[in-house]
N, C-alpha and C positions, 0 to 999 in steps of 0.2 A: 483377434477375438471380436473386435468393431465390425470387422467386415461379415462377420457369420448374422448379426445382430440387424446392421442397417445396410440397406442401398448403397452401392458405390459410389452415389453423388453424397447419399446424406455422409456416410462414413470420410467423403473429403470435404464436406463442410467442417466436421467436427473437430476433424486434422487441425486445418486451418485456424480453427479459433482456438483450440489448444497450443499451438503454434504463434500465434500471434499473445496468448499471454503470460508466454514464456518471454518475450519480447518486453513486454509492457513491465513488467516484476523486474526484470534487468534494467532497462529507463526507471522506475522506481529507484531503486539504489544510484544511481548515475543522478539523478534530480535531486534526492539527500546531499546526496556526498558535496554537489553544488552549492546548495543552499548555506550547507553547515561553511562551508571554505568562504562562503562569500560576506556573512555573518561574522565569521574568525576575523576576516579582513577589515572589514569596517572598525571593528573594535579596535586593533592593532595598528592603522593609521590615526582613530579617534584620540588613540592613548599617548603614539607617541610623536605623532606630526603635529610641530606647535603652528596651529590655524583658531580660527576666534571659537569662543564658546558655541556661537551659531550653527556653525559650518561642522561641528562635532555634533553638534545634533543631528542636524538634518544628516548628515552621515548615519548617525546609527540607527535614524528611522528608519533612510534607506536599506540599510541592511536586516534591521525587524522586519519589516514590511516583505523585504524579496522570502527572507527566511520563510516566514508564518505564509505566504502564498505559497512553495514551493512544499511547505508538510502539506498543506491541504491537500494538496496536487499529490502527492504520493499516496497520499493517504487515500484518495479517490481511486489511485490505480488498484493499489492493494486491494480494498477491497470487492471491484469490481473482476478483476482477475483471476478465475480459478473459483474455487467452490473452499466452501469447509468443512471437513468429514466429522460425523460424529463417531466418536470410539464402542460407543454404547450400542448403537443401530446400523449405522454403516449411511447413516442420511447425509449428501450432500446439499448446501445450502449455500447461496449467497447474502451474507445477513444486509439490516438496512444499515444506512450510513450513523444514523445518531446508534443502533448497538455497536456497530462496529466499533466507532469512534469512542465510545463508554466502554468498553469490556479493559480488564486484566488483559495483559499482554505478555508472552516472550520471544522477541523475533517476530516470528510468522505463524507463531501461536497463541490462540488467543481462548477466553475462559466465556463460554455462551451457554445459553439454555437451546437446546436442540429444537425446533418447530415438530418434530415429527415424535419424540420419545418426551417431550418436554422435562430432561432432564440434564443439568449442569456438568460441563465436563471439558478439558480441554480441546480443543479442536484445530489441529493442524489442516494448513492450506494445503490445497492439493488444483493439481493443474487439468487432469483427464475428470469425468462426470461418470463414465463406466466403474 
């Protein structure tokens, strides 16, 4: 259908970065699942390895701090990756990072006001723009 539409260069560009953000959404998950394990871990030596009050700290910051960098970081990929369809119009959109990062969520859905119908609605990701 792409190729009736675009050029065979433009229609393998589009491959391409549809391809590549199916990549990025998989590192996404893989960069959670990190975060969260590594988080889990600091807590769990902080609790039960007897070391000074100090040294339990500076453990848990380390593990806040790796934690909360690594949601940013997914949370960047997410919404850069892929468009979000409205149900109402069929508009595809990349929203900004502060809506993205405010909206109602479930999974990879998420609750926005459309740009093009200006109207609130669930909007699941999607990977292709066609």
């Amino acid at each position: 259908m792409l190729k009736d539409v675009f050029p065979e260069d433009e229609y393998e560009k589009i491959r391409i970065k549809e391809e590549a953000d199916r990549k990025m959404l998989a590192m996404e998950f893989v960069i959670a699942l990190v975060a969260v394990l590594v988080l889990l871990a600091a807590i769990a030596l902080a609790a039960y390895i007897p070391m000074s009050v100090i040294l339990k700290v500076c453990l848990l910051i380390v593990g806040f701090v790796v934690f909360g960098s690594s949601m940013v970081i997914a949370m960047l990929i997410e919404q850069k990756a892929g468009y979000f369809e409205c149900p109402k119009c069929g508009h595809k959109h990349v929203p900004s990072f502060a809506k993205f990062l405010f909206s109602i969520n479930m999974g990879r859905t998420r609750y926005f006001k459309c740009p093009e119908c200006k109207k609130r609605s669930w909007m699941r990701k999607v990977i292709s723009k066609d």
